[in-house]
N, C-alpha and C positions, 0 to 999 in steps of 0.2 A: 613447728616445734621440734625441737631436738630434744632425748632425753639419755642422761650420761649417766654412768652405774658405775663408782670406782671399788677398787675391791686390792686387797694386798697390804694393808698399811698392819701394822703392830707395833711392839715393843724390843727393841733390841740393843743388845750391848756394842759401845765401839768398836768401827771396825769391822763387823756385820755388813750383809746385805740384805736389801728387800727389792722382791718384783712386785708392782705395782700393775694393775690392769684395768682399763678403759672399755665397758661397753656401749653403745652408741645406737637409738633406735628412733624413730618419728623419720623426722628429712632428711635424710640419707644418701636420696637420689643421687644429686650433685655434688660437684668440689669441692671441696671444705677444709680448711688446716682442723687438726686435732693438737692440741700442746694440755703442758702438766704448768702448774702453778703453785706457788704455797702461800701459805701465810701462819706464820707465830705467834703465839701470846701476845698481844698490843701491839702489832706490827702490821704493815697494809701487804697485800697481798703482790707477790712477788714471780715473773715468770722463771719457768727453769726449762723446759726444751717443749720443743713445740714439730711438726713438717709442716709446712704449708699446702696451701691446696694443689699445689705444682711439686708437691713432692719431696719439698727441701727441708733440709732437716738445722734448725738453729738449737743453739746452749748456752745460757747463761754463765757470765765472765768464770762463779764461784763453781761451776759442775771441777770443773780441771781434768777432765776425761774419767769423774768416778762414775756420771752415768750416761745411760747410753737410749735413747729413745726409738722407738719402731712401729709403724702402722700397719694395718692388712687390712685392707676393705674399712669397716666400721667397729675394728678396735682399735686398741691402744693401748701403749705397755713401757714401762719405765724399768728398765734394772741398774738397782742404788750399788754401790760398793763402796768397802772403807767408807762407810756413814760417821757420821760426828755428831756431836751434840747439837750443834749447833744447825742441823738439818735437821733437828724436829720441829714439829710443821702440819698442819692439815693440809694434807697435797689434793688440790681441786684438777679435775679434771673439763676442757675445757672446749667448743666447737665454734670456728666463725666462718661466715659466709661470704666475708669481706673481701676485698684489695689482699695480695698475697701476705704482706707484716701488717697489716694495721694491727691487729691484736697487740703486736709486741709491745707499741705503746700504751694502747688505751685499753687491751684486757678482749676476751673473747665477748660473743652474743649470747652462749648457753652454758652454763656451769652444771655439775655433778654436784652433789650434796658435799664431798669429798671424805677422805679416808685417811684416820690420823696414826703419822706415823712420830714414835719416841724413842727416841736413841739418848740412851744411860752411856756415864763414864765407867 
């Protein structure tokens, strides 16, 4: 069992940034991708950057270099910039044990409760 602790979300005006942070504890030992995810009011939940367990770092088409993701050992950490409305979201954090992308399809093994973040015009 893995267990994910996110932490950083709030409320913020356009244009704003927030740092996001991932803690990570249970199975640890091994390789593992860590990625962020979201999901909105009635919407299915949605990847936004992720490293794999090999270290590589992927981003969703919509990031467009506003954010930037980073791992060290068994955290994890998002920093948002120039946020939009349209980037609010409970951003789940997320752990797989898997093949290096499977997740990107079919979603991670272990989820965080996640940390909602809301960006005003």
């Amino acid at each position: 069992q893995v267990y994910l602790v996110e932490s950083g979300g709030g409320l913020v005006q356009a244009g704003a940034s927030l740092r996001l942070s991932c803690a990570a504890s249970g199975r640890t030992g091994s390789a593992y991708a860590m990625g962020w995810f979201r999901q909105a009011s009635g919407k299915e939940r949605e990847f936004v950057a992720a490293v794999s367990n090999k270290g590589n770092i992927r981003y969703a088409d919509f990031v467009k270099g506003r954010f930037t993701v980073s791992r060290a050992e068994n955290t994890l950490a998002l920093q948002m910039k120039s946020l939009e409305p349209e980037d609010t979201a409970t951003y789940y954090c997320g752990a797989d044990f898997r093949d290096e992308y499977t997740w990107l399809e079919y979603g991670m093994d272990y989820w965080g409760k996640g940390t909602l973040v809301t960006v005003s015009s």
